[in-house]
C-alpha positions in Angstrom: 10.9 3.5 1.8 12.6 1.3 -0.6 15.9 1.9 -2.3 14.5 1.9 -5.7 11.8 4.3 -4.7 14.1 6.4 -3.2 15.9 6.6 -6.4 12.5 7.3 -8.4 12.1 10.4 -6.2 15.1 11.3 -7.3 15.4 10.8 -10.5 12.4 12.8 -10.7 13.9 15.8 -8.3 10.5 15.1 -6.1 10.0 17.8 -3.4 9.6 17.0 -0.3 6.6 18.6 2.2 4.9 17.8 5.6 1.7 16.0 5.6 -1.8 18.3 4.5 -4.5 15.7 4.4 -6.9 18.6 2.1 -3.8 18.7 -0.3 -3.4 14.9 -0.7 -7.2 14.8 -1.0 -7.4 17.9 -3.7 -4.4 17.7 -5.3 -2.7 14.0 -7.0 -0.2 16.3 -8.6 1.2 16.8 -5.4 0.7 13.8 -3.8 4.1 12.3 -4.5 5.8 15.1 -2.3 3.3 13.8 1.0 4.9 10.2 0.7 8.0 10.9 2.5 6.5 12.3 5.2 3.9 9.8 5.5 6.6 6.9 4.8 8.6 7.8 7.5 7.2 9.9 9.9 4.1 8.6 12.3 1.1 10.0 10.3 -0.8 6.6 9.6 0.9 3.9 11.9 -1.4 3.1 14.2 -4.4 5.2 13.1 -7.6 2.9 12.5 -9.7 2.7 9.0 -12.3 5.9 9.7 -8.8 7.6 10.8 -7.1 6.8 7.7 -10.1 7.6 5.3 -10.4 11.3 7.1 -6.6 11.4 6.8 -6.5 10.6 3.1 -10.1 10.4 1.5 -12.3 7.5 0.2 -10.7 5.6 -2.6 -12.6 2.5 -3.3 -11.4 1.0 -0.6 -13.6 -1.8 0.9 -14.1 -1.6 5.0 -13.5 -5.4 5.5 -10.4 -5.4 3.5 -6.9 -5.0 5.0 -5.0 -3.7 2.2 -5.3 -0.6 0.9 -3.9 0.7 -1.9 -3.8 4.9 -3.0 -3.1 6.3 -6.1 0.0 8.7 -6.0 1.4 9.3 -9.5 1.6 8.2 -13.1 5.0 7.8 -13.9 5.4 9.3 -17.2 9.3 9.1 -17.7 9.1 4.8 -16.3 6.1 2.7 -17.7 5.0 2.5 -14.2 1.9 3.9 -11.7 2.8 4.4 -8.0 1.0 3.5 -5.3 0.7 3.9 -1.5 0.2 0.6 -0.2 -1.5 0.6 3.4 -1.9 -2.9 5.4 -4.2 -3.1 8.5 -3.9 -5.4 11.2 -6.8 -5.5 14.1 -8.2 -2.5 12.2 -4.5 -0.4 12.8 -2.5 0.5 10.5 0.8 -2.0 10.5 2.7 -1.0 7.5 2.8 1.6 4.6 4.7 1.3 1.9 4.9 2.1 -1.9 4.2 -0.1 -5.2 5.0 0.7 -8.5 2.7 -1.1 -10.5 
């Protein structure tokens, strides 16, 4: 996770929680709190695309494209959006990361 991410999460006092695939599905609110965990720990790298879509849900993500992106929060306090950014390579996931768009 990047330094000024990190900060963010601070800044916003974000609380931190182990991965539930139905809350990041039911709940954006609580999204932000999953990114941590899913940052840092191993609960995407390697998984393939159908993996990933079970993990997380269906966003308008195209199959045959191998960058993914996942809404996480509006950030109302910064005029940004954040993002979970998820990059396959040979349909595995190689990298997750955040954007603030």
């Amino acid at each position: 996770m990047s330094l000024f991410c990190k900060y963010v999460m601070l800044l916003l006092r974000v609380r931190h929680c182990s991965f539930e695939s139905s809350l990041w599905k039911s709940s954006r609110e609580q999204r932000i709190s999953h990114l941590k965990n899913i940052l840092e720990g191993e609960v995407l790298l390697s998984k393939s695309k159908a993996e990933v879509v079970e993990l997380l849900g269906d966003e308008y993500n195209h199959y045959y494209v191998d960058r993914w992106k996942y809404f996480v929060t509006d950030l109302k306090s910064l005029p940004y959006k954040m993002y979970l950014e998820i990059e396959f390579r040979n349909n595995a996931v190689s990298v997750c990361r955040v954007k603030l768009v």
